[in-house]
N, C-alpha and C positions, 0 to 999 in steps of 0.2 A: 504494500500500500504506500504511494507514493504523495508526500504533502510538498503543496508549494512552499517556495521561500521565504515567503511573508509568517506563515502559521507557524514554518520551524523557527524563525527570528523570537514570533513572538512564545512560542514553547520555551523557548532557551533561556528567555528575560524571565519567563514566570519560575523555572528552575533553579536560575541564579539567586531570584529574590530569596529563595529558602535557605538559601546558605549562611550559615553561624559563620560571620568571620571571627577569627579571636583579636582580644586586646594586646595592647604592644606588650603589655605585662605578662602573659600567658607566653607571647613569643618569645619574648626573653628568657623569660623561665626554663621554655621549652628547649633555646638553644642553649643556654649555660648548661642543663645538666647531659644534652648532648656530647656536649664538650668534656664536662667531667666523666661520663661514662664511656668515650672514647678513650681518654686518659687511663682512666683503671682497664680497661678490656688492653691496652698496650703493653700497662706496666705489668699483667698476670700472663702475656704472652714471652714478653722478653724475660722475665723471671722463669717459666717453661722452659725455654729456648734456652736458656743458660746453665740450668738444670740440664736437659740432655745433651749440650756438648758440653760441658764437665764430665756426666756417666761417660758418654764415649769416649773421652780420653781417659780417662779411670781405665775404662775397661780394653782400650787398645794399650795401654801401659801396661797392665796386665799382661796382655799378649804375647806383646815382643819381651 
């Protein structure tokens, strides 16, 4: 079913209306703790990371 362009313009305006923009405050919010939860998700991977090349050289000391 195919709608002219007038009717999906005006669909799209009434679609939009519905939309919750958030306030700058929520934004904020939302990207600070972005930011901090990138930082801990990095610092628990380099800590990983550092952890398993440590074991493997542990464990190719071992070796040789």
């Amino acid at each position: 079913m195919a709608t002219n362009p007038f009717q999906f313009i005006q669909e799209v305006r009434s679609e939009v209306s519905k939309v919750v923009w958030p306030t700058r405050r929520e934004v904020t919010t939302t990207t600070i703790m972005v930011f901090v939860m990138a930082t801990l998700t990095a610092a628990f991977f380099f800590v990983v990371d550092l952890l398993i090349r440590e074991g493997l050289a542990w464990i190719v000391g071992m070796a040789s």
